[in-house]
C-alpha positions in Angstrom: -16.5 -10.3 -7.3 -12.8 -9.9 -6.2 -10.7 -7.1 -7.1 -8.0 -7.9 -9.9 -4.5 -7.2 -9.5 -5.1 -4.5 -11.6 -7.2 -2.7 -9.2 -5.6 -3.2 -6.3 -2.3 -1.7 -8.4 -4.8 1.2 -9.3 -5.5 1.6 -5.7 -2.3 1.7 -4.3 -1.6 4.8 -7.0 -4.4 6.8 -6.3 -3.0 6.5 -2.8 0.4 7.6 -3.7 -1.3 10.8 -5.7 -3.4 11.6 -2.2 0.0 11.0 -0.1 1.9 13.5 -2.5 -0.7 16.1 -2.6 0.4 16.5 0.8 3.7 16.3 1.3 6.9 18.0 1.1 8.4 14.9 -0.4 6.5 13.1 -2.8 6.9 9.8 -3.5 7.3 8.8 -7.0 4.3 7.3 -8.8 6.0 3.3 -9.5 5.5 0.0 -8.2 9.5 -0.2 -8.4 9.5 2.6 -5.7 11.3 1.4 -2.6 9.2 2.7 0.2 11.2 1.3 3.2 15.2 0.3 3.3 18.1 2.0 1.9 17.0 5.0 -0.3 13.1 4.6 0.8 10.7 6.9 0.2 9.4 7.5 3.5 10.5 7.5 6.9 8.1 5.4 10.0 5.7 8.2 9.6 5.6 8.7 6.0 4.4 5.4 5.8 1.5 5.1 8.4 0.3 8.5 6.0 1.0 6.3 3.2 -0.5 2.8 4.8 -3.5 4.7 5.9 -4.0 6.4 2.5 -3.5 3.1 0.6 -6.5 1.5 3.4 -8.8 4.4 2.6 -8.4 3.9 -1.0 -9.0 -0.2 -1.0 -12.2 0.5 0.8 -13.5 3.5 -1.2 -13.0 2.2 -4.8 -13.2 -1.8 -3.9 -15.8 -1.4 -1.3 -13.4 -3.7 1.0 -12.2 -2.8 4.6 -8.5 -4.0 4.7 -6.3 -3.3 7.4 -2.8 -3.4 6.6 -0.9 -3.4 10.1 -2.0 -6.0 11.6 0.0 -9.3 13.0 0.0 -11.1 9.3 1.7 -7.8 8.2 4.6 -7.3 10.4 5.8 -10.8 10.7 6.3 -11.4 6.7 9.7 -12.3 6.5 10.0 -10.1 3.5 8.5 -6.7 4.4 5.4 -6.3 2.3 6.1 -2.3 2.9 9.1 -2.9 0.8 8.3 -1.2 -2.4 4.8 0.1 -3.5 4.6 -3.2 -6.0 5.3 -5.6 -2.8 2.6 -3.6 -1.0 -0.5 -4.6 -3.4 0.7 -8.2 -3.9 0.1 -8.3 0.2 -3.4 -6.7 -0.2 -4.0 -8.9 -3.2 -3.5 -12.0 -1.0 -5.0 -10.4 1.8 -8.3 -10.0 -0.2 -7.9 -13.7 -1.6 -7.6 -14.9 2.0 -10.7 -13.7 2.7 -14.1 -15.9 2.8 
């Protein structure tokens, strides 16, 4: 069964609660929240924490491996790092790619 978009949202939340737990600097709890760009979230680092957290997350609660930095990733021409709502759409069509 594939994950709604629901889920994935879900997902990329929970993630976003684990990042913060952690941090200095939380990042707000939106899919409107810029992550990257003028007034982002995070800096380079903060967002392998985040990317990494977001990966975990996918796999626990979907029971999907996705990796999130790979070659598809980084040549978007829009950034799907962009804002926390950008970044599920990308792992929503990176699950629907999938066989």
């Amino acid at each position: 069964m594939a994950a709604t978009p629901e889920q994935i949202r879900e997902c990329v939340l929970r993630a976003i609660d684990e990042y913060n737990a952690s941090e200095e600097r939380p990042i707000p709890r939106s899919l409107d929240t810029v992550l990257l760009g003028a007034g982002g979230a995070v800096d380079s680092l903060g967002l392998v924490r985040l990317v990494m957290a977001v990966e975990r997350r996918v796999e626990d609660d979907l029971g999907v491996p996705v990796s999130l930095t790979d070659e598809k990733a980084m040549s978007q021409r829009t950034s799907p790092f962009r804002t926390t709502g950008t970044l599920a759409e990308y792992i929503a069509s990176c699950l629907a790619a999938r066989p």
